[in-house]
N, C-alpha and C positions, 0 to 999 in steps of 0.2 A: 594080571590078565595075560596070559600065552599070548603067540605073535595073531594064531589060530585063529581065535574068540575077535581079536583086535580086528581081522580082516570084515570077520563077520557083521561084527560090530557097524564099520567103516561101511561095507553095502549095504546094508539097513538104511540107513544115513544117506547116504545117494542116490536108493529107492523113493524113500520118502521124500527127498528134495524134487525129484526128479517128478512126482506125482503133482506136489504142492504147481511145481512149476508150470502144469499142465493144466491145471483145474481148466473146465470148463468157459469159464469167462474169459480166457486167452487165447481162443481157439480162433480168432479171429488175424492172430499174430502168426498163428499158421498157415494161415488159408494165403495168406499174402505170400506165402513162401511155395506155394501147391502152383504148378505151371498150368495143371487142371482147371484149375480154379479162374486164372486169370481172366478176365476179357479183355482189360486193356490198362495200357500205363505210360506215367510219365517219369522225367524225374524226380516229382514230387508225390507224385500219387500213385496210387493202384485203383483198378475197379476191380473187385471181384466178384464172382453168383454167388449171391446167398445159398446156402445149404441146405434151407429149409424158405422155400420163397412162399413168402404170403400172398402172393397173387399170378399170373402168367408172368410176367418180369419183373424180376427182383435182385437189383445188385447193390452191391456197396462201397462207395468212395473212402477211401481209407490215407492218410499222408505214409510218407515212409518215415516222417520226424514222429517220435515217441512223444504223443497228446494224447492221455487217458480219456479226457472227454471234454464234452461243451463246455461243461465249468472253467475248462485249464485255458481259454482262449481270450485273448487278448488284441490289442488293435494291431502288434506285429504282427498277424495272425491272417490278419485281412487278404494280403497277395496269396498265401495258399489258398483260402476260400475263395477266395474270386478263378480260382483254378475249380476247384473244386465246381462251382459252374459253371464255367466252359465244358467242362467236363461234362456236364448236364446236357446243357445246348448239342454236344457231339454224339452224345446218347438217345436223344429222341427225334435228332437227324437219322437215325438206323432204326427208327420201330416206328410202325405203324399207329402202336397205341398209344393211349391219352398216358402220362406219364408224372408223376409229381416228386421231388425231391425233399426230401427233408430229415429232422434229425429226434429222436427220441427223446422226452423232457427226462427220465432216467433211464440212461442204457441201462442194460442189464449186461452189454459186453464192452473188455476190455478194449479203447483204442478208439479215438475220437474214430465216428461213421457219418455218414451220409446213407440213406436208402436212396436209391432209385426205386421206385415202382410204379408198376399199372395198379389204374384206379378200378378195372374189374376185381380184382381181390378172390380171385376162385385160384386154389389151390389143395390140392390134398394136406397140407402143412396148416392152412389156415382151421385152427379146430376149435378155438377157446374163444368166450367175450374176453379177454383181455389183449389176446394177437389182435381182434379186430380193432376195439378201442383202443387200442396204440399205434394206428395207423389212420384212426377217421373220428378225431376228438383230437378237442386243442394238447393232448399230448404230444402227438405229431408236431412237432414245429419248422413250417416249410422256410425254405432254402432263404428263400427274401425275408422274411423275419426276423430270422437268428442271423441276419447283414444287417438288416437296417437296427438292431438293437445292438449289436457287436459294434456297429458302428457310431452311435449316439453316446453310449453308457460303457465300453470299453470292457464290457464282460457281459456273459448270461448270468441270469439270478435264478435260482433253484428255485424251483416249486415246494411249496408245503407237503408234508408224507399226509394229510387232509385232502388237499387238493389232487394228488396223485391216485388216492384210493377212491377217492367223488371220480373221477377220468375214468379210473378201471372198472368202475359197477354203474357206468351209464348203462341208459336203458342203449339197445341196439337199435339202430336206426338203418338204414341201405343208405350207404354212400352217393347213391344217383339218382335217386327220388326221395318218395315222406314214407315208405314203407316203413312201417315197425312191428318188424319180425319176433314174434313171440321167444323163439330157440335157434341156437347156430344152424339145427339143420335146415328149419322153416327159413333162416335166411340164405344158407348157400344155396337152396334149391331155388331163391329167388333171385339171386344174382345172376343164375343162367339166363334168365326172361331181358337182361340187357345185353346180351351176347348178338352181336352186329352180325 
């Protein structure tokens, strides 16, 4: 193979790595790195805006120590979480609205998270039943939960791919009353009706 072909070769090779290394589920590894992005930080954590916010506020508690997710946590694990709500607490000291913390039963993104978010849930991002039902079904697993379970049993236990897809095709329901909205649009035109 000439030296030529070899080079060519060789960028292929680093293109492709280069891609792999990027996939979409890592983008989160980025956003940490985006001074844009930031809201705030310690030296353990970061909070960043989600990019696509499902509701008027929406960010994300992230460590800077590399934990792919809930599964990977342990009782050493505890003092970052417990930052991780203070963190919380300093955050709904700054905003007006009703606010709940918690963590996805399967992320879809790379990088242990926490969501912050408002419980109105109007967003131009929020489009599908399954954004919603993974924010208002026991999918959602709020902040004291996955403590006081982290802290009894020394890990999360995975949900069934059964009970994850029973979570994603509940019927829709409105997060602030019994309303049940036929279609996402019958529901977000309904969620305006609780706007204070």
């Amino acid at each position: 193979m000439s030296k030529r072909a070899m080079e060519n070769v060789e960028e292929s090779f680093k293109k492709q790595t280069n891609k792999r290394n990027k996939h979409w589920s890592l983008g989160l590894v980025e956003s940490m790195k985006d001074p844009d992005a930031i809201y705030k930080e310690t030296k353990n954590i970061v909070v960043i805006k989600d990019k696509y916010p499902k509701a008027k506020i929406h960010y994300l508690v992230l460590p800077y120590e590399e934990i792919s997710s809930i599964y990977k946590l342990n009782k050493t694990h505890l003092n970052l979480l417990n930052e991780f709500g203070s963190m919380f607490n300093l955050i709904k000291e700054e905003h007006d609205s009703e606010l709940q913390a918690g963590f996805h039963a399967v992320p879809s993104m790379q990088r242990l998270h926490m969501h912050v978010i408002s419980t109105d849930m109007i967003s131009p991002s929020l489009k599908t039943k399954i954004h919603w039902n993974s924010f208002t079904t026991s999918f959602f697993i709020p902040y004291e939960d996955l403590m006081r379970k982290l802290n009894e049993n020394g890990f999360i236990q995975k949900i069934s791919n059964e009970t994850h897809k029973l979570l994603m095709s509940s019927p829709l329901k409105c997060n602030q009353c019994s309303f049940e909205p036929k279609n996402m649009p019958q529901l977000k035109q309904h969620l305006l009706t609780h706007i204070k």
